[in-house]
N, C-alpha and C positions, 0 to 999 in steps of 0.2 A: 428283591429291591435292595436291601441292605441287610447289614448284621447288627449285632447290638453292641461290639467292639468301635463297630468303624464310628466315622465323626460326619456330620451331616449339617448343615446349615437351616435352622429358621427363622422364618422371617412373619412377621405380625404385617397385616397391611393394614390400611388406613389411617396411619399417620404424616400425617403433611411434615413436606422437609425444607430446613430453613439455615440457611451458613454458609460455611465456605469449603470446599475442597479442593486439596492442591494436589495437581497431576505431576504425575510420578513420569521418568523417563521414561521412553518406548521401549518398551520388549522387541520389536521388530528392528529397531535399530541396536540396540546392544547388543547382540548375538550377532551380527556379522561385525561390527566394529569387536567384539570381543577373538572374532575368528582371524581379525587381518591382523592381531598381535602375533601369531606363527611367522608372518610376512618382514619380521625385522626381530635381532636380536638385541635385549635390552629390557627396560621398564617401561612400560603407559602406565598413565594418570588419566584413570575418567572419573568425572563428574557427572553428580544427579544421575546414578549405575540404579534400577529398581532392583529392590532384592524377590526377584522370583522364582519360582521352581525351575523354570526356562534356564534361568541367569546362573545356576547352582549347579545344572546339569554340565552348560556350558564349561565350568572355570572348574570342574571335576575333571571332565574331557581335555582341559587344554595341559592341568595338574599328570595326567596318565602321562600325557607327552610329553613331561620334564618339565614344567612351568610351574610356575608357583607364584602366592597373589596373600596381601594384606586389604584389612577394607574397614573402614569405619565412616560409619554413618551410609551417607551414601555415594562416599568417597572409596574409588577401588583401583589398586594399586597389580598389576601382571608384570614380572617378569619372566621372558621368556627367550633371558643367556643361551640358557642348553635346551634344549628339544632333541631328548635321546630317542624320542621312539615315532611312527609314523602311524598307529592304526587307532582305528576308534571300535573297537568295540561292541557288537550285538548288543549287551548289558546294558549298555550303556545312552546307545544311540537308538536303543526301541524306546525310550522314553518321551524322544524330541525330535521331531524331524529336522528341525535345523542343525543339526549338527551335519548334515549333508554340507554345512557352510565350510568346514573344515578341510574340504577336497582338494579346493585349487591352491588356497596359502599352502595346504602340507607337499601338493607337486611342487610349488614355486621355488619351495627353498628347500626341499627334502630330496623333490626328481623323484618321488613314489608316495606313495598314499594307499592306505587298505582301508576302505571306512564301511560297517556295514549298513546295510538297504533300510533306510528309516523309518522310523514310525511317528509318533506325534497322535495330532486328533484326527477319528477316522473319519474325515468331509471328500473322499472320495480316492482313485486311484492316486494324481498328484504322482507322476513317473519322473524320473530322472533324468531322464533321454536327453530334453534338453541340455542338461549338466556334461552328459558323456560327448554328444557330438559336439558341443563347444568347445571342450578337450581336446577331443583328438583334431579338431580344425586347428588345434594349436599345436600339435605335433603329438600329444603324451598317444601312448598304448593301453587299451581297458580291458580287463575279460570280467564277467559276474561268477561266483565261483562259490557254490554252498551260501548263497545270502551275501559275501561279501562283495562291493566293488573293488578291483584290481587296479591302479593305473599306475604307467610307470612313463618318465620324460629323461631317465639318462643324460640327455644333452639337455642345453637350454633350449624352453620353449618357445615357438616362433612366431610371430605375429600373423596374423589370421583374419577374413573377414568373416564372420558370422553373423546372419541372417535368423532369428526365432520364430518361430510360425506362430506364438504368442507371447508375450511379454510377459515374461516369469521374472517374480519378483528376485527369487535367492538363484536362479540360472544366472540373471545379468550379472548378480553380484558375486558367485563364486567366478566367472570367467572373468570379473574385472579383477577380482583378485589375483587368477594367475597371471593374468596377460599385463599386470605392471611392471612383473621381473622377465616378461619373454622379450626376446630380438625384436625388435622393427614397430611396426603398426599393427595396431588389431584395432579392427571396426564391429561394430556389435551393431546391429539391425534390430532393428523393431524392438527394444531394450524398453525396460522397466523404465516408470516416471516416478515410482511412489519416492514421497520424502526420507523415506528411511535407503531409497538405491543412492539418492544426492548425497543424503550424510556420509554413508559410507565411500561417496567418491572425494567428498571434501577430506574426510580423514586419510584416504591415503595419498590425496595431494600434499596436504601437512607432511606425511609422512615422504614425501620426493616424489611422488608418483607424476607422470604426466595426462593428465583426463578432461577432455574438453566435452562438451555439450552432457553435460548433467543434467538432467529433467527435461531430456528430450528423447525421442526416437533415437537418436543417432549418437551414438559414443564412441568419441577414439579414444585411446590410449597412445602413446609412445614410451613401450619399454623403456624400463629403467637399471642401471647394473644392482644396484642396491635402495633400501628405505632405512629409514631410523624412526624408532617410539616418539610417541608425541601426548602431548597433555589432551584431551577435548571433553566439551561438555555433552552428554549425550541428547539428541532433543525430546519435546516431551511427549507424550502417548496422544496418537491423536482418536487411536480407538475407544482409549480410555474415557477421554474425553467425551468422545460424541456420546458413551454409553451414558455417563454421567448428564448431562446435556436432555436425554430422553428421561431422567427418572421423574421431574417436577410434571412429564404430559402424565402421566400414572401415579403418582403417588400425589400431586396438588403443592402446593407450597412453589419455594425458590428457592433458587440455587448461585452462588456466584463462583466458577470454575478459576482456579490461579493459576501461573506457569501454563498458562497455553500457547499455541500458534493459531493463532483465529486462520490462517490465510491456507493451511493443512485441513481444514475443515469445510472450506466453503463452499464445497458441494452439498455437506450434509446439513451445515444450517440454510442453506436455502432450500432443501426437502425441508427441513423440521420447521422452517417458516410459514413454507407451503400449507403443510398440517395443522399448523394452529398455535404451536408454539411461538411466545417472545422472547426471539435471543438480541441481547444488546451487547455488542463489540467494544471493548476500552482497555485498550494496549495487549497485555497478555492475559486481560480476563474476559472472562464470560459470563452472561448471566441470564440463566433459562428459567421461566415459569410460564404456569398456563391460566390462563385466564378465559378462557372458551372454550365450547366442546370441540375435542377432535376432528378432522376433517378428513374421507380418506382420501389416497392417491394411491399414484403407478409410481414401485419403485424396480428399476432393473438396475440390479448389479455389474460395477465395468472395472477395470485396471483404472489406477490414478489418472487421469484426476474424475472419473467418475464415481459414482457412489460405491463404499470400499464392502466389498462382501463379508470382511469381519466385523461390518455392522448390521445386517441383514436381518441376523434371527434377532436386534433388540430394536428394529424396527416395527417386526413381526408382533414384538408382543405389545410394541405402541398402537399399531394399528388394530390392533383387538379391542380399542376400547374409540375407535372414531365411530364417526358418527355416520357410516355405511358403507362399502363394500370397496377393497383396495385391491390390487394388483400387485403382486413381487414376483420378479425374474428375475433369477439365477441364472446367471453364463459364466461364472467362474468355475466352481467346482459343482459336477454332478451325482452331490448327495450330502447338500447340505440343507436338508429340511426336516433333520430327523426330531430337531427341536418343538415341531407343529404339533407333534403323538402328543408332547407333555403342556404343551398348552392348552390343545384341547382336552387334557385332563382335569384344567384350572379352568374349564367353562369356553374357551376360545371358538371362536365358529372359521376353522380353516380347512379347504379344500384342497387337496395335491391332486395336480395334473402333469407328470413330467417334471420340467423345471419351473413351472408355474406355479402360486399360492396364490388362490383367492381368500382373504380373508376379509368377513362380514362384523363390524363390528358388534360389539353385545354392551350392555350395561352396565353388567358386573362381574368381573371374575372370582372365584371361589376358591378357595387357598385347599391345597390336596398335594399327599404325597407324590413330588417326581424325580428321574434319575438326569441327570448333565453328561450327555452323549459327547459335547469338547465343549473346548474352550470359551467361543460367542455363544453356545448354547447356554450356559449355563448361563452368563451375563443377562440374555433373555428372560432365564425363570427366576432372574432375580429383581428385576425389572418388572414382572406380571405379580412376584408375591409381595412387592410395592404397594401393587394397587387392587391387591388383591383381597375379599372380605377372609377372617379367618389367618390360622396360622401354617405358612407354607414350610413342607420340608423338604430342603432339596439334598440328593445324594450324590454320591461319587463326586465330590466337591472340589478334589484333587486337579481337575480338569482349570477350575476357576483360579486358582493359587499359581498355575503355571504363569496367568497374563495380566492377573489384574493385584497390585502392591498393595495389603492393608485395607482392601474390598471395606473388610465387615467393618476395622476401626472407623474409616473415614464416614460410612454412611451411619455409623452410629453418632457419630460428631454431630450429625446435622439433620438428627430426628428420627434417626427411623428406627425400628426394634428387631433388631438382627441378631445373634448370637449364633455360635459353634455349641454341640453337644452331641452327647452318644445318639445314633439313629434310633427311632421308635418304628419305621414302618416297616413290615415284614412281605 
């Protein structure tokens, strides 16, 4: 389970939570707006940047390839004048799968790119394919070669219609990135809608870029000869959010959420309304508590604007505590329930069928050593050791620091009894 070295998080349940908590930039968006600084030379200025293991990983990777970057607060400063080098690194790039984000800015303005085969959290295969054949519809050349990908575009790239057989989020956005500096038009089909594919289309319109139909199916681009750096604010987590949003149905108390976008969410508070929760809307805030017992539902998982799979397993551990038997479907990634083992170790009554979870609600969960398989995963067992009797310890905690900014300070801000310390379970 763990060692006596490593650092583990516990958490005491049964304390009602009561305050405010202010959501931190998106991780989902900072990492390809941190990757389309390749895409012009010069300085960006972002605002509200979260400081996460994701965002560190990144601005290492952009640092190898000549770049260099000042930051205070959560003010972060990239220039990226010279970009001497073009490859990212195995080391480097097993850490995070987005760094695949890297691909098409380094074609764009390098004409090659060597980035190796990604890692990240393991919630299932998650192939590149899409990435490659986007590519080469634009012209570039790819081989795979010892773990690396190969690509190379010599001439400028050329505009392209590409068609996705599914709407990957970091595909639409690595091909928008190359296809701003290629020849002509490129149409992208069946394209990402999430909020974080729009940001990154509005920042490299700031940046000259030409992109029509944002948060829709259908995106053109019209090539452009160059971009120039730009200021932008990044927008704010809306994972984070909903995660935050679900702790008052498990833990008791209220919550009032800051720096939000209620309108990025409103698929998920209308499930968590559904459920039993009262969330009340007031500009960029929110505010969730539960004043009745849980209720269950059907949640299946979809591409924006449907309910976001990186909220799934902290729905999971919500409906472990309704008040009779719910449904969750997965059709995003095929093996993302590995989270269900460690809940039904905290008492949870869940059933795996495939891509199917039935879970029966129970009365009370029981706080017991478990380990955080990725990133939503863990947010989940920290959500169950909320509401859980007893002191929960979760391990491999490293997963949770990737997505979520100041986890433990903020929930400690507003009740609850959380701390980091050396692991005790063996």
């Amino acid at each position: 389970m763990s060692t006596q070295n490593s650092t583990c998080l516990f958490i005491e349940g049964g304390h009602k939570l009561s305050g405010e908590i202010k959501i931190s930039g998106a991780k989902n968006a900072a990492l390809p707006a941190l990757a389309a600084t390749i895409l012009a030379p010069g300085e960006f200025l972002f605002k509200n940047m979260p400081w996460l293991l994701d965002v560190s990983t990144m601005l290492e990777l952009l640092c190898r390839l000549g770049a260099h970057y000042d930051s205070l607060d959560d003010t972060l400063s990239v220039d990226t004048s010279v970009l001497e080098h073009y490859e990212a690194s195995y080391e480097l790039v097993t850490r995070m799968r987005a760094s695949i984000l890297v691909l098409g800015p380094l074609l764009a303005r390098k004409g090659k790119a060597r980035v190796a085969l990604p890692g990240g959290c393991d919630i299932g295969k998650r192939p590149v394919n899409f990435h490659l054949k986007g590519l080469a519809a634009l012209g570039a050349k790819y081989s795979l070669e010892k773990g690396y990908i190969n690509v190379k575009a010599p001439r400028r790239l050329r505009g392209a219609e590409i068609i996705f057989d599914f709407p990957s989020v970091t595909a639409t956005e690595n091909i928008m990135m190359a296809a701003v500096l290629a020849r002509g038009k490129t149409i992208i089909g069946n394209a990402a809608r999430e909020p974080e594919v729009v940001f990154l289309g509005e920042m490299l319109n700031l940046m000259g870029a030409k992109i029509k139909g944002l948060g829709t199916e259908n995106i053109v681009i019209e090539g452009v000869k160059e971009l120039s750096p730009v200021e932008i604010t990044i927008i704010p987590d809306r994972i984070e959010a909903g995660t935050y949003l679900m702790a008052p149905g498990l833990a008791g108390g209220e919550l009032i959420l800051t720096h939000v976008n209620p309108h990025h969410l409103s698929t998920v508070i209308a499930k968590l309304r559904e459920i039993g929760l009262e969330i009340e809307e007031d500009g960029d805030k929110l505010r969730s508590r539960r004043k009745r017992s849980l209720k269950p539902t059907t949640v299946r998982t979809a591409p924006y604007p449907g309910f976001p799979t990186d909220l799934q397993a902290q729905i999971m551990a919500l409906l472990s505590k309704a008040s009779g038997t719910s449904v969750i479907v997965e059709t995003v990634f095929e093996n993302r329930f590995k989270h269900a083992e460690e809940l039904r170790r905290m008492g949870a009554d869940i059933v795996l069928e495939g891509q199917v979870a039935v879970v029966r609600g129970v009365k009370k969960l029981q706080a017991a050593p478990v380990k955080a398989t990725d990133l939503r995963a863990s947010a989940s067992l920290v959500l169950a050791g909320l509401g859980a009797d007893g002191v929960t310890e979760i391990a491999q905690i490293n997963h949770l620091k990737r997505g979520y900014e100041a986890l433990t300070e903020k929930l400690s801000k507003v009740g609850a009894k959380i701390w980091e310390a050396p692991c005790q379970a063996t």
